[in-house]
Structure formats: structure tokens, C-alpha cells
Residue, then its C-alpha position, 0 to 999 in steps of 0.5 A: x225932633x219927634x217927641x211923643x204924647x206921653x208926659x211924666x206924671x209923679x205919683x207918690x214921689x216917683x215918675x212915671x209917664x202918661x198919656x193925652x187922656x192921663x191913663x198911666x202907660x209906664x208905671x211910676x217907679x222912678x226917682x226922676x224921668x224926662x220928656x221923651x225926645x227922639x223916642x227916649x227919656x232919661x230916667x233916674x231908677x233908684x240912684x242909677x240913670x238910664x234911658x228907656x223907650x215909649x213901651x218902657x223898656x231900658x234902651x240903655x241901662x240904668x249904668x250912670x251916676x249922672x247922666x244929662x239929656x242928649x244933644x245933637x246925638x250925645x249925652x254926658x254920662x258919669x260912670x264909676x266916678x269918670x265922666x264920658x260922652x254916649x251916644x243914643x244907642x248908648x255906644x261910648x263916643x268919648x272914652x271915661x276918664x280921657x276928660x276931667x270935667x265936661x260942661x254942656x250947653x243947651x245953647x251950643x252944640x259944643x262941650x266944654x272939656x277939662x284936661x290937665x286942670x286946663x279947658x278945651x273945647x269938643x264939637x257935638x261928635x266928641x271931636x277937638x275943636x279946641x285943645x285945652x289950653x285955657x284956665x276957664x271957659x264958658x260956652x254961649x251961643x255963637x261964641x266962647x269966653x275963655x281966659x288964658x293968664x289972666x286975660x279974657x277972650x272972647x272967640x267966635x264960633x267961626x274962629x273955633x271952627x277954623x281953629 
């Protein structure tokens, strides 16, 4: 993972970011900003979330009503009130609205995923591991806890895999 020596700083309110020596090298003009991973940082302008790269030019544009960071190359996005999976050059890896709710998870590589008022799961590409079957679903590390009437399962992440 490459991450960059510059840091967000926060000047009345806003974000912008710095260098080692605390020279300001990307004005602060945002409402929040992230760490660079990858060579890019979400920041939010005004009430709009984008990305943009180390010079501080927007790589993908300030489009999203929400947006949370990347992971293994994809980021939830919420466009126009539906919710989406992008990828870092900003292509759409999972179409809007095709989900009802998504739910990522730092701890996994996979998304949980909303349809029809029922819970699958994705793998990191925006890929079905799961269909959505079940009333409620929580990611973990190495396993999801799902319940399907009533009953609580917990399934490996082999068996996901295999599904």
C-alpha cells in the first residue's frame, strides 16, 4: 500500500493537507479529508464527496452524497439517493440502485448487501458470494453471522467461498 508523507491538517474548520515539515501544500477548502492511501484521499467539498490525488487535483469528482474509503479497490458510494460500489478510477463496479443498502467492513474483504428487504453477501470485485437470503447479516473477519427465521448461523468464510 503506498501512502504519502502528506496529512490532513484543519484550519478554521476546513481540511487541507500538509507536508513532514507542516508547509501547507493542498489549501484547506474541505469540510473533511482523509489520509492518502494509494495515492488518493476522499474528501468531502461543500456537501459533495470525491477523491483527489497528491497535487490536489479531483481524480474522481465531488458526485457522491456519501462515500466511504476504499477496500481492495472498491468504495461505497451514494449517488442521488441509490447506493453503489466504485472502483478507484471512479468506474462503477456495481450498478446504483441494483442493492438497497450496503454495509462494508474493514475487517473483511466483503460487502454486505440488501435486496428485497433481505441480506446477501459481495466479494471485494462487486461479485455474489451470497445471494440475499437472509433477514440480517453482520460481517467478521473470518466469518458472517447471519439469521434466516428467526435462527442465528454462523458461517465460515470458507463455506461463503464454496457457496
Amino acid at each position: 500500500m503506498y501512502q504519502n508523507a502528506l496529512t490532513p491538517k484543519i484550519t478554521n474548520n476546513l481540511y487541507g493537507y500538509e507536508d513532514k515539515t507542516g508547509k501547507e501544500v493542498i489549501p484547506c477548502i474541505y469540510k473533511y479529508a482523509e489520509c492518502f492511501v494509494n495515492g488518493i484521499a476522499l474528501i468531502q467539498k461543500n456537501d459533495s464527496y470525491g477523491w483527489i490525488n497528491e497535487t490536489g487535483r479531483e481524480v474522481i469528482p465531488c458526485i457522491y452524497q456519501y462515500a466511504e474509503s476504499f477496500c481492495n479497490g472498491l468504495a461505497l458510494v451514494k449517488k442521488d439517493g441509490l447506493w453503489g460500489l466504485i472502483d478507484e478510477k471512479g468506474n462503477i463496479a456495481v450498478p446504483f440502485g441494483f442493492y438497497e443498502e450496503y454495509k462494508g467492513s474493514y475487517k473483511s474483504d466483503y460487502f454486505a448487501v440488501k435486496k428485497n428487504g433481505l441480506w446477501g453477501v459481495l466479494d471485494e470485485n462487486g461479485k455474489e458470494l451470497m445471494p440475499c437470503i437472509f433477514e440480517g447479516l453482520i460481517l467478521d473477519f473470518d466469518c458472517i453471522h447471519a439469521t434466516k427465521f428467526g435462527r442465528l448461523f454462523n458461517i465460515g468464510i470458507e463455506k461463503i467461498l464454496n457457496y
